[in-house]
N, C-alpha and C positions, 0 to 999 in steps of 0.2 A: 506755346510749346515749351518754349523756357521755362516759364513760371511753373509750368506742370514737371517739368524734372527736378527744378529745385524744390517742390513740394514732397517729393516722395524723398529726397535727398535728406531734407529736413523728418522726414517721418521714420527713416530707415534708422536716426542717427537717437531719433528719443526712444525708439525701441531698445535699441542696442543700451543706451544708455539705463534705459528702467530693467532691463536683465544684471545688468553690470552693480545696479543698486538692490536689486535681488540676492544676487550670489554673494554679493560683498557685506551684509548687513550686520554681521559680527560685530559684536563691540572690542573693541581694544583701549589699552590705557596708551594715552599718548603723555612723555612727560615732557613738560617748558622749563625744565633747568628749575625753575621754582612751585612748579606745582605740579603733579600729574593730574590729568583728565581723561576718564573712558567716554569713550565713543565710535560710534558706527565709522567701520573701515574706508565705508565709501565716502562718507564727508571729511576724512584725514586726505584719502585721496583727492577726492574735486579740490579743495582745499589748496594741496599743492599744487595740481595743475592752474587753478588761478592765479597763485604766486608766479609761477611760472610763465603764465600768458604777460602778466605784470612787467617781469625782470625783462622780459624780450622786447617788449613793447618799447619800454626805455630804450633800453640797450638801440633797436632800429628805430626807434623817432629820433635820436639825439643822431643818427647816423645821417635822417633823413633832413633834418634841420640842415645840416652843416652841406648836405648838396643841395639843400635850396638855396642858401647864401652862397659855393659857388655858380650857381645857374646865375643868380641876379648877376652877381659882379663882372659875369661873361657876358651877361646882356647889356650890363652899362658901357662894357670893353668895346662890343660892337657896334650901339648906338654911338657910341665916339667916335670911331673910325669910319660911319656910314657918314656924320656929319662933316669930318676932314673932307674925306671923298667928295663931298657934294660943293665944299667949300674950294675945294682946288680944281673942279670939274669950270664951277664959276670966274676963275681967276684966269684958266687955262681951258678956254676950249679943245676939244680932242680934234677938232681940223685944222686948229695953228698948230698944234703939235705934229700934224702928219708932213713928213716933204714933198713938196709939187716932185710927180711922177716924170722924170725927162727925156724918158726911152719917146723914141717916135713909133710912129705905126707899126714902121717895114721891123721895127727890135722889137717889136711884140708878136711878131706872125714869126719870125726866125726861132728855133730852138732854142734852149738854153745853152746845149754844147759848142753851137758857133757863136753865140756872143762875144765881143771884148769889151772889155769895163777898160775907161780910161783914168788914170788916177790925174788930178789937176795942182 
């Protein structure tokens, strides 16, 4: 079903375009500062529009470049810090770090609002 929309997309689009080089096929003089040249309106036009695909192109790859090297550099940031963690997880088990729990039974069944903590 895809393939079939992007085919009529593609068909809709070289129609358009073979009208567009129809109507346009005038010759005009185009001058380069050092020469002029006549020629059909519509290859002045494509013309520019390829410059134009060109200059953008640049313009977002050099954009796209510069967030792939920040992505890496955040990748190597977080492979470092997954490594610490794993290195300190080794050094410091997470059950030495917790403190033996010293409430007795009857201070776990009692509410929190009648407890007393006793400071020592």
């Amino acid at each position: 079903m895809k393939k079939t929309g992007q085919f009529y997309s593609i068909l809709v689009l070289a129609l358009v375009v073979v009208i567009f080089s129809v109507v346009n096929s005038q010759n005009i003089e185009v001058n380069f500062i050092f020469k002029k040249v006549e020629m059909p309106l519509v290859i002045v036009i494509i013309i520019s529009l390829l410059i134009g695909v060109m200059i953008s192109s640049l313009v977002f790859g050099m954009g796209r470049l510069s967030s792939k090297k920040e992505i890496k550099t955040l990748r190597n940031e977080l492979n470092e810090m997954k490594k610490t963690h794993r290195e300190v997880k080794e050094v410091v088990p997470l059950e030495d770090m917790m403190e033996e729990d010293e409430t007795t039974e009857e201070e776990k069944e009692e509410p929190m609002s009648r407890r007393t903590y006793h400071q020592e």
